[in-house]
N, C-alpha and C positions, 0 to 999 in steps of 0.2 A: 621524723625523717624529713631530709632538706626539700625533698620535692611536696610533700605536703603542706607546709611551711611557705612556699611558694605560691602554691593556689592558694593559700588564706590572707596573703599580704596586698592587699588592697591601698589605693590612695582614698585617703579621709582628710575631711577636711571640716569637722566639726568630733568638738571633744570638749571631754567633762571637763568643770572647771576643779582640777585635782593635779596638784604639783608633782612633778615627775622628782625621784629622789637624782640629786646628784652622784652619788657614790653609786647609783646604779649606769648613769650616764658614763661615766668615768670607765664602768666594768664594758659597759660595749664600746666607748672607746680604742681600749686595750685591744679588746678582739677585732674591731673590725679595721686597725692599724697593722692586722698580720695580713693583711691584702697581700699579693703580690706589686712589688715595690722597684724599681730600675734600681738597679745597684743596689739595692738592701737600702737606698736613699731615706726611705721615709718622709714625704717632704709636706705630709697631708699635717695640717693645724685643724683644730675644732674650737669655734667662738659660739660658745653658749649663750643664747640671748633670755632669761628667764622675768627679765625686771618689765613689767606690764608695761611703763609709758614707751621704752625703747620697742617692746613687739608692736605697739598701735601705733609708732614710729614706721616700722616694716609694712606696719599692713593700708599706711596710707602711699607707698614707694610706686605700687602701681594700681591702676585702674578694677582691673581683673583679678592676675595671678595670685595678691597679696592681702585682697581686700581680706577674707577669713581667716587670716593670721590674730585677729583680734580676742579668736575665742580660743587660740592656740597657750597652753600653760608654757612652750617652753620651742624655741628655732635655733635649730643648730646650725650653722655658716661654716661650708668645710673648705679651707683657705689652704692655697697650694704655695708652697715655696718654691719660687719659677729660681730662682737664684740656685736652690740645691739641687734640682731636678727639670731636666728638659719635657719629664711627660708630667709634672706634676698636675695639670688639672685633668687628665685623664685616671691620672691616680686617685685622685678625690671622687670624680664618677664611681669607680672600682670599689673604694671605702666605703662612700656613701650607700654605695648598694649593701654590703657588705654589713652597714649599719642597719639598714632598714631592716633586713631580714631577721639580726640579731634582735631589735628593739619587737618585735611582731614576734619574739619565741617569748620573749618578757611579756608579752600582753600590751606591748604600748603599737599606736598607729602612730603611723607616716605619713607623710605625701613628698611630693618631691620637685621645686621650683628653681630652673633654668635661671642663673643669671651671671653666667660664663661671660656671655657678649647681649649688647643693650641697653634699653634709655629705661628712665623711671616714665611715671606718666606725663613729668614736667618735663620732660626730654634732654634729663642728666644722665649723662653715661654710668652706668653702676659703677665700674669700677672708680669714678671722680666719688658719687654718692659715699659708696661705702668709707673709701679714704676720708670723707668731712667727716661722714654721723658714726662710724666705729674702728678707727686708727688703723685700718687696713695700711699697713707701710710697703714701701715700693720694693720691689722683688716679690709679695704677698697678691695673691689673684684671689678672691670668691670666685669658687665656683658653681654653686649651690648652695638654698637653701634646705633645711627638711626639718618641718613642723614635726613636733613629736608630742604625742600625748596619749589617753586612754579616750576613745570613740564614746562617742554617744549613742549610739546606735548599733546593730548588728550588719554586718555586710556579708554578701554572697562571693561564694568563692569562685577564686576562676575557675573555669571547664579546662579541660583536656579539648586539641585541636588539632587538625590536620597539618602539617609544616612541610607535608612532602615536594611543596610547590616553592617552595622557599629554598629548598636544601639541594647542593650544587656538590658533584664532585668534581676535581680536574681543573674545572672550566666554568662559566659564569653562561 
């Protein structure tokens, strides 16, 4: 059930060193590209980064967010076609979600790293970044990355929570 699926999908950020299959990457692909799409556009690209020196390339981009990337088998970069689509990097949010939950029924962990708007730690705009070190071309936006792999570790599921305070009818 998708709400159980939900509470076990956790951000991880340490995982085996154990190659994720392609042809299964490929199959969450497909599904999580039925997102809901502006115009049937489809404008979400997936750049698989799985070649080691390119992810300890990633994981030296910033200070913090990226350092853990090193022990990550495999980052997926979900690239919006701003030229086909006016919401495409909100589309990519929608996917990406869409992806995590799929890769978390396969048994694989996620996490999930902002780099829509911002500098690396040398204070390169990503999107200049990504254009040098992996041909992002112009009309093309990164807008996320999401490490994917099998965890190391067990993690605790989320709780169930009160939201009544949150939730507005009418009016705000």
């Amino acid at each position: 059930m998708l709400q159980e699926l939900i509470k076990k999908r956790r951000t991880v950020r340490q995982f085996k060193d154990q190659e994720v299959d392609r042809e299964l990457l490929n199959k969450l692909f497909m599904y999580a590209s039925m997102a809901p799409s502006n115009g049937n556009s489809h404008p979400v690209e997936f750049l698989v980064i799985d070649d080691k020196e390119k992810i300890n390339e990633l994981s030296e981009m910033d200070s913090y967010a990226t350092n853990y990337l090193k022990e990550c088998p495999c980052v997926v970069m979900f690239v919006g076609n701003t030229e086909l689509s006016k919401t495409a990097e909100e589309e990519c949010a929608i996917v990406a979600s869409y992806f995590q939950l799929l890769a978390e029924e396969e048994g694989l962990s996620t996490a999930w790293i902002n780099v829509s708007e911002g500098n690396t730690s040398k204070k390169i705009p990503y999107e200049e970044y990504f254009k040098e070190n992996y041909n992002i071309k112009k009309g093309y936006k990164a807008v996320c990355l999401v490490p994917v792999g099998y965890k190391k570790r067990g993690t605790k599921d989320h709780e169930e929570f009160d939201v009544s305070s949150k939730v507005h009818y009418n009016e705000l």
